[in-house]
C-alpha positions as CSV (number, residue, x, y, z in Angstrom):
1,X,20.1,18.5,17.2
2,X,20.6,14.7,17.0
3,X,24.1,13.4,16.9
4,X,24.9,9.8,15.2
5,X,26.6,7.6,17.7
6,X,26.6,4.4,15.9
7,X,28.9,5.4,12.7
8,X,29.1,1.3,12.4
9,X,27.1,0.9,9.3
10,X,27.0,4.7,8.3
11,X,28.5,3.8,5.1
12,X,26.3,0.2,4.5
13,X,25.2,-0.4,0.8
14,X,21.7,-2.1,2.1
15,X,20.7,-3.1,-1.5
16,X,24.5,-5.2,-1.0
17,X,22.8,-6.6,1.9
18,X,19.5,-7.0,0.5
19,X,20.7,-11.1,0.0
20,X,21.5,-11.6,3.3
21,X,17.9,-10.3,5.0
22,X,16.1,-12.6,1.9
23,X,17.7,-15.3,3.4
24,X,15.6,-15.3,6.7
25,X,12.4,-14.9,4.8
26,X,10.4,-17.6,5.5
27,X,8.8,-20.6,3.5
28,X,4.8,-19.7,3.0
29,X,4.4,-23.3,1.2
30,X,5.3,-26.8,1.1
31,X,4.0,-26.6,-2.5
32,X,7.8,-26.1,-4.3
33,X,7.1,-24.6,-7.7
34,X,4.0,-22.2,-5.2
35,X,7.0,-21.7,-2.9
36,X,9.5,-20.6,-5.9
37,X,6.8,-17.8,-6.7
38,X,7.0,-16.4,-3.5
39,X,10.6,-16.4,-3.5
40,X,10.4,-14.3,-6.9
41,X,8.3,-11.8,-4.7
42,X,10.9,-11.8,-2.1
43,X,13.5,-11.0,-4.7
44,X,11.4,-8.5,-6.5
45,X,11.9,-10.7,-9.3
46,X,9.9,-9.3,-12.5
47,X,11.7,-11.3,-15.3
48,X,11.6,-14.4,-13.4
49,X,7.6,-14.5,-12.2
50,X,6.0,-15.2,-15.7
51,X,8.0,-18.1,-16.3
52,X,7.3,-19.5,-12.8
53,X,3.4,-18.2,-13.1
54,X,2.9,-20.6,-16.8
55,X,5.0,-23.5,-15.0
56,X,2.7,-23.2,-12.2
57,X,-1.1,-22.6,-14.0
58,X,-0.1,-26.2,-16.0
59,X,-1.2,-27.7,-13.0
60,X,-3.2,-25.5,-10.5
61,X,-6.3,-23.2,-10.6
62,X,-5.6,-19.7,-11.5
63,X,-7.1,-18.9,-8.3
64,X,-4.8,-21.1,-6.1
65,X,-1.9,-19.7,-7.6
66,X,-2.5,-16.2,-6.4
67,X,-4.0,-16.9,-3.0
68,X,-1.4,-19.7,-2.0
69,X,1.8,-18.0,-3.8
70,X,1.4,-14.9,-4.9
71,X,-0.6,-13.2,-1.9
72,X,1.9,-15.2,1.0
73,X,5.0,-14.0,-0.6
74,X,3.4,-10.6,-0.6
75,X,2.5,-10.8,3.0
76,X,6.1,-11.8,3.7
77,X,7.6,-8.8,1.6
78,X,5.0,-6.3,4.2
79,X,6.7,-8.3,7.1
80,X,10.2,-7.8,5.7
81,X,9.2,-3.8,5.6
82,X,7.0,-4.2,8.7
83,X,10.2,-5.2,10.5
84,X,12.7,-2.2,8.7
85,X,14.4,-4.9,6.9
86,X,12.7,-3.8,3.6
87,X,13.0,-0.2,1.8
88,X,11.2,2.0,-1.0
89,X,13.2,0.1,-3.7
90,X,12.5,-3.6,-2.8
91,X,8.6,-3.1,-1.7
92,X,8.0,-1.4,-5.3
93,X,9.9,-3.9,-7.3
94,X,8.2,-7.0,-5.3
95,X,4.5,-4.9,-6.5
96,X,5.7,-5.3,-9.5
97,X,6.4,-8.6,-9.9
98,X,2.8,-9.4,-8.0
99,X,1.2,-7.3,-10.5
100,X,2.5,-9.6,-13.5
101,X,1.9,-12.5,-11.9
102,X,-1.5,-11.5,-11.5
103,X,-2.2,-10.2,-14.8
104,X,-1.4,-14.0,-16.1
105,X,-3.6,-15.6,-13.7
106,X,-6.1,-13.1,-14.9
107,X,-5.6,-13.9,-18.6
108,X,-6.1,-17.3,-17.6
109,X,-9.3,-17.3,-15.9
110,X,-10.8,-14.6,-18.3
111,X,-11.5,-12.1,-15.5
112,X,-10.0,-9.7,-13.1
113,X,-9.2,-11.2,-10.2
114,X,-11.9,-9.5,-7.5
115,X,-10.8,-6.9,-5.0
116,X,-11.4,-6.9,-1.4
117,X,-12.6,-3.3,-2.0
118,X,-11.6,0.2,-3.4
119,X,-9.2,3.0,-1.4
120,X,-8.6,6.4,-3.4
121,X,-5.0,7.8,-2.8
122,X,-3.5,11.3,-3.8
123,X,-0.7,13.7,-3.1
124,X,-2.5,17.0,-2.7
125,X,-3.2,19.6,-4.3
126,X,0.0,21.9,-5.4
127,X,2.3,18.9,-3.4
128,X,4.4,16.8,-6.2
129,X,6.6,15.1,-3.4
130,X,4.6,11.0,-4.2
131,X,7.1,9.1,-2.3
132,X,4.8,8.3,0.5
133,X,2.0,7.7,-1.9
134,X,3.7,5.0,-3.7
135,X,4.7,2.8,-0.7
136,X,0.7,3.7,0.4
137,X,-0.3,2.2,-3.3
138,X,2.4,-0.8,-3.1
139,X,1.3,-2.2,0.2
140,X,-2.8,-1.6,-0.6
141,X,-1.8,-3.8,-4.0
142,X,-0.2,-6.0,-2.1
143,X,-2.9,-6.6,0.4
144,X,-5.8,-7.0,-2.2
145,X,-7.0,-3.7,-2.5
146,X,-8.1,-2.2,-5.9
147,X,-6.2,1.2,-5.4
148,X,-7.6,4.3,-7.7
149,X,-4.3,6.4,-7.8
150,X,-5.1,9.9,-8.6
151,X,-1.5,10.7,-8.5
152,X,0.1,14.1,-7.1
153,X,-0.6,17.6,-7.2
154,X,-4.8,16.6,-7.2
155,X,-7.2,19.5,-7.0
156,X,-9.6,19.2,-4.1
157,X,-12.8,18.7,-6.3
158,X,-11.5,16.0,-8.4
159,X,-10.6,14.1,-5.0
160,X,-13.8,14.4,-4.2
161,X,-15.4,13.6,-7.5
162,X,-13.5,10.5,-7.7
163,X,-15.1,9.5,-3.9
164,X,-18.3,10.2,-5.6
165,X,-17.8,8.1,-8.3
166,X,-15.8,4.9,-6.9
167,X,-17.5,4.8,-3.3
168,X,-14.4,3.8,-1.6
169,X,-14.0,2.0,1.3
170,X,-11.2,4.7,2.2
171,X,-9.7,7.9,1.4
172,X,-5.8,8.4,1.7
173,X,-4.0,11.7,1.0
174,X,-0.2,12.7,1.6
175,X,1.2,16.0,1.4
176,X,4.9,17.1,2.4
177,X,5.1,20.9,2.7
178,X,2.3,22.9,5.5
179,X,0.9,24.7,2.4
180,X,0.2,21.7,0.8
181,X,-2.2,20.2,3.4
182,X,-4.4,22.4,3.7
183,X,-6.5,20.7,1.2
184,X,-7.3,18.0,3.7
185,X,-9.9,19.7,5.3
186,X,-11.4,21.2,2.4
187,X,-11.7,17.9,1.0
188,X,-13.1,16.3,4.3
189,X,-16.0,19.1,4.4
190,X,-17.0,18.7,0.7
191,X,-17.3,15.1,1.5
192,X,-19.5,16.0,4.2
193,X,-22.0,18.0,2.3
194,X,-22.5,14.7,0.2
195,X,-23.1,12.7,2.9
196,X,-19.6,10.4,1.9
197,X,-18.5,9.9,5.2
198,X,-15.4,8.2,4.4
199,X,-12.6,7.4,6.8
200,X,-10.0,10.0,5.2
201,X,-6.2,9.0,6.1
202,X,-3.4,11.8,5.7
203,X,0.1,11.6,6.3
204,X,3.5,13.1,4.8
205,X,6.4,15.3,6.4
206,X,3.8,18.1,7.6
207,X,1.1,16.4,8.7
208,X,0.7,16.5,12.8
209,X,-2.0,14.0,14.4
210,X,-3.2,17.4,16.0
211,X,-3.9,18.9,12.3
212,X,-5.7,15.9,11.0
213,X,-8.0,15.3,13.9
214,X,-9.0,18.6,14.2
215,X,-11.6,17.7,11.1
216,X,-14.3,15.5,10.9
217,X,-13.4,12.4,8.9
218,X,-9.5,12.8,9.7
219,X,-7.5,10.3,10.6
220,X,-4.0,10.3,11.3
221,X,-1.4,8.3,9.1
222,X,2.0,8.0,10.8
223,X,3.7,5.6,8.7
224,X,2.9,4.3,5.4
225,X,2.7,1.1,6.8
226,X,-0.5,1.1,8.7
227,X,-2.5,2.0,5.6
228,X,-3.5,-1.8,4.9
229,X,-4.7,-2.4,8.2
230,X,-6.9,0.6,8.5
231,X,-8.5,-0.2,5.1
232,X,-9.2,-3.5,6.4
233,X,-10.7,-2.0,9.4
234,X,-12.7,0.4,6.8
235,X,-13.6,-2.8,5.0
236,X,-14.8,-4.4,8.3
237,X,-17.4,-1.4,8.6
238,X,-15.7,0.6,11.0
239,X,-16.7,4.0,11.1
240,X,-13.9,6.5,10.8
241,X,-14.3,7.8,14.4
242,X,-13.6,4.2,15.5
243,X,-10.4,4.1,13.4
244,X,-9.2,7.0,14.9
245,X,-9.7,6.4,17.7
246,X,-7.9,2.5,17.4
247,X,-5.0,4.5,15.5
248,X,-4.4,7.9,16.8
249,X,-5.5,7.0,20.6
C-alpha cells in the first residue's frame, strides 16, 4: 500500500489555484485582440469568446482567426495538461470555448472549417464509466480532428459499422472494468475480416499494454494524453504496428 508523505497540499482547492498556473501561460501572438482569444481559451472562457471572435472577424479572415488564435491557445491549454498543471474540468471547458469560437468563424466563411481527418472514440460495450473518453474527444477537438463520438456502453458491431462508414484515420476505445474490455478484441477481428486495418487505441482502468497487444491492430493507450499524437502519426500513414511499436516499445 502507498502511504502519502507530502500532506502539504492534501487539502489544495486547485480550481482556487487555477489563476495562478494561467498566469505562466504563455503569449502565442503579438497580434492583441488574436492574443485576447487565446487567453479566453486559457480561461475556459465560453461567455467571453463570441464577443472577442465578432471583434476579431471585423478585421481578419475567418481562417486566420482560428489558425493564429484559436488553434495556439488550444495548443497551450494541451501543454498546460501536458505538464499536470491542467485537469478534467479546465481541458473540457477550454473545448468548449474553441468549439464556439469555431462555429462563428464557420458561420462566417459559409463552411465547416476542414478537418485534419476522422478518429472514432467509444466506451465499450456494457462500460458507462466516459471519463477517459471525454478528455480523449477534448484534446482530438482541440488538435483538429473531426471526432465521431459514439459515446459509452457501444455494442461491438456498431463500432465497427461506424469504421465502415467514416474510414477513420483511427480507432479509440476505453473501458474501466475487465469485463468491459473484452470487446476490444472482438472489435479488432471484425475489423479484420473487412480488411479495415485501423490502428485501434484502448485504454481505461483495466486495460494492461499486455491485453491490448496480444491482438492484431491493438495498441496501447496509457494516458489520454497521447491520443493526439498517435492520430497524427495515423494521419502521417503509419501503419498501426509502427505505432505500437513507437508507443508501447
Amino acid at each position: 500500500m502507498k502511504y502519502i508523505s507530502e500532506t502539504a497540499t492534501i487539502f489544495t482547492r486547485y480550481d482556487k489555484n487555477i489563476e495562478g498556473l494561467q498566469k505562466k501561460a504563455r503569449n502565442v501572438s503579438e497580434d492583441v485582440v488574436l492574443q485576447k482569444l487565446a487567453d479566453c481559451l486559457v480561461h475556459g472562457n465560453e461567455d467571453e469568446i463570441e464577443e472577442i471572435v465578432r471583434e476579431a472577424l471585423v478585421t481578419r479572415d475567418p481562417m486566420d482567426v482560428i489558425n493564429k488564435g484559436l488553434l495556439p491557445g488550444m495548443k497551450e491549454v494541451s501543454r498546460l495538461w501536458d505538464e499536470g498543471a491542467y485537469f478534467l474540468p479546465q481541458v473540457i471547458l477550454s473545448s468548449d470555448a474553441m468549439i464556439a469560437g469555431i462555429a462563428l468563424c464557420e458561420a462566417k466563411m459559409g463552411r465547416p472549417v476542414e478537418k485534419k481527418a476522422k478518429v472514432v472514440t467509444h466506451t465499450a460495450e456494457g462500460d458507462i464509466h466516459d471519463l477517459g473518453q471525454v478528455i480523449v474527444n477534448a484534446l482530438l477537438n482541440a488538435a483538429g480532428f473531426e471526432v465521431i463520438n459514439l459515446g459509452a456502453d457501444v455494442p461491438v458491431d456498431e463500432v465497427v459499422e461506424a469504421c465502415r462508414i467514416h474510414k477513420p484515420v483511427m480507432l479509440s476505445g476505453t473501458a474501466l472494468m475487465t469485463t468491459t474490455m473484452t470487446a476490444f478484441p472482438k472489435i479488432a477481428a471484425k475489423l479484420k475480416q473487412l480488411n479495415l486495418t485501423i490502428p485501434f487505441v484502448c485504454g481505461g482502468g483495466a486495460v494492461s499494454e499486455g491485453f491490448v497487444t496480444s491482438f492484431e491492430l491493438g495498441i496501447w493507450g496509457k494516458e489520454a494524453s497521447q491520443a493526439s499524437g498517435m492520430a497524427e502519426d495515423a494521419l502521417s500513414g503509419l501503419s498501426w504496428t509502427e505505432i505500437r511499436t513507437k508507443w508501447n516499445g
